[in-house]
C-alpha positions as CSV (number, residue, x, y, z in Angstrom):
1,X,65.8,98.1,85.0
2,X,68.7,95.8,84.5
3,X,70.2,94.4,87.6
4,X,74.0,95.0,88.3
5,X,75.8,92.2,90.8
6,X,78.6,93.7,93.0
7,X,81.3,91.8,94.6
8,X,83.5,93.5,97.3
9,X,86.9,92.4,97.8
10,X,86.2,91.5,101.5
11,X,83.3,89.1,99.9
12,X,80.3,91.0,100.4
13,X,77.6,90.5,97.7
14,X,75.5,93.5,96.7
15,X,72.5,93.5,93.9
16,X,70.0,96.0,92.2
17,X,69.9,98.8,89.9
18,X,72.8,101.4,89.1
19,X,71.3,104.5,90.2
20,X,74.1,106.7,89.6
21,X,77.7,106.3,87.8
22,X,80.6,108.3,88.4
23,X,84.0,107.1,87.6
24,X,85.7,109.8,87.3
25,X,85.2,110.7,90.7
26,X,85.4,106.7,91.7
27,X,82.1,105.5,92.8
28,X,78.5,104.4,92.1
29,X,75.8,104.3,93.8
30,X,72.9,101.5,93.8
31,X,69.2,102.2,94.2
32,X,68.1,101.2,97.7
33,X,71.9,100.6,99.0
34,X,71.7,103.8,100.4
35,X,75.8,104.3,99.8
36,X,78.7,104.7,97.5
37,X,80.4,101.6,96.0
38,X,84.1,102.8,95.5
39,X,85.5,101.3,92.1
40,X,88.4,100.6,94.5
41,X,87.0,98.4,96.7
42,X,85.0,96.2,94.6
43,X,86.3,92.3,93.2
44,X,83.8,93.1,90.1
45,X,80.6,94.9,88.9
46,X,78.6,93.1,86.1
47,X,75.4,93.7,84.4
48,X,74.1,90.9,82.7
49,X,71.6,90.8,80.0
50,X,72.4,94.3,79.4
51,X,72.0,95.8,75.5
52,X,75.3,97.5,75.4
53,X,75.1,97.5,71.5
54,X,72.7,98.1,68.6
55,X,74.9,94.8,67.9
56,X,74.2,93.3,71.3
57,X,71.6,90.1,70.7
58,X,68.1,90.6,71.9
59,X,68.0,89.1,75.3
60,X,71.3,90.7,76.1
61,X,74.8,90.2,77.1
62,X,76.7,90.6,79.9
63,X,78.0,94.5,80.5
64,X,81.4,94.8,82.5
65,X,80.9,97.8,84.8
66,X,84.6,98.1,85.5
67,X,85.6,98.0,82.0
68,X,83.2,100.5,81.2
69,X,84.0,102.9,83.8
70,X,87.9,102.3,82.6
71,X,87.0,103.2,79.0
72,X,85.2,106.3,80.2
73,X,88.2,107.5,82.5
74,X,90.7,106.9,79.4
75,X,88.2,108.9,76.8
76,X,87.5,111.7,80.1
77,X,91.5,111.8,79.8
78,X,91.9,112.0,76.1
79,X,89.0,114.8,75.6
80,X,89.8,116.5,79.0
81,X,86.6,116.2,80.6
82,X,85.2,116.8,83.6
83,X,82.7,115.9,86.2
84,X,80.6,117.4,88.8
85,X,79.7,116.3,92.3
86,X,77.0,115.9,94.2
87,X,77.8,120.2,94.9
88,X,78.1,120.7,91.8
89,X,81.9,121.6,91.7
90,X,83.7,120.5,88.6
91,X,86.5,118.3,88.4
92,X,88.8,117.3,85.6
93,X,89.2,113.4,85.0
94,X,91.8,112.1,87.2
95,X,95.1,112.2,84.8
96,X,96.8,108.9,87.0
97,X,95.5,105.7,86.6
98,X,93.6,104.2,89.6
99,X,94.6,100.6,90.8
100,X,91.2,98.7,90.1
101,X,91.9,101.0,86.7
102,X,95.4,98.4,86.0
103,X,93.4,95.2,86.9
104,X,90.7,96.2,84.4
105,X,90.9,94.5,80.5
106,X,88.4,96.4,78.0
């Protein structure tokens, strides 16, 4: 398993594997961290040496976890998606942009 680096904005330092990946409900969880990491809260969430292509080179390149949560919230919008929690009670991607959403280049 690749592992993912997360910076807080208060300048805590987290590390280890995503376990689970929810944007459109805001969070994601790390194995072993025993909490959520709020999209909001975090500085930045990389991957490196992560194949995120069939184009990516073999030893990897670096996967921006932000970005990729962004791109999944604006193709959740466009599609109308939705997502389940952890009761299994649907929701429909947030239509309004988060904040950490309007930092965020793809």
């Amino acid at each position: 398993m690749h592992i993912t680096i997360v910076k807080l904005k208060n300048g805590e330092t987290y590390s280890g594997p995503m376990e689970l990946f929810r944007p459109a409900l805001g969070w994601f969880t790390l194995f072993g961290e025993g909490r959520k990491f709020y999209f909001d809260e975090c500085e930045s969430v990389i991957t490196p040496n992560e194949r995120v292509s069939i184009n990516s080179p073999p030893e990897g390149e670096t996967q921006d976890e932000m970005a990729r949560a962004k791109q999944d919230l604006d193709w959740g919008r466009e599609h109308k998606w939705t997502e389940q929690d952890e009761d299994g009670i649907s929701f429909p991607y947030p239509q309004e942009k988060a904040e950490w959403e309007k930092r965020c280049e793809i």
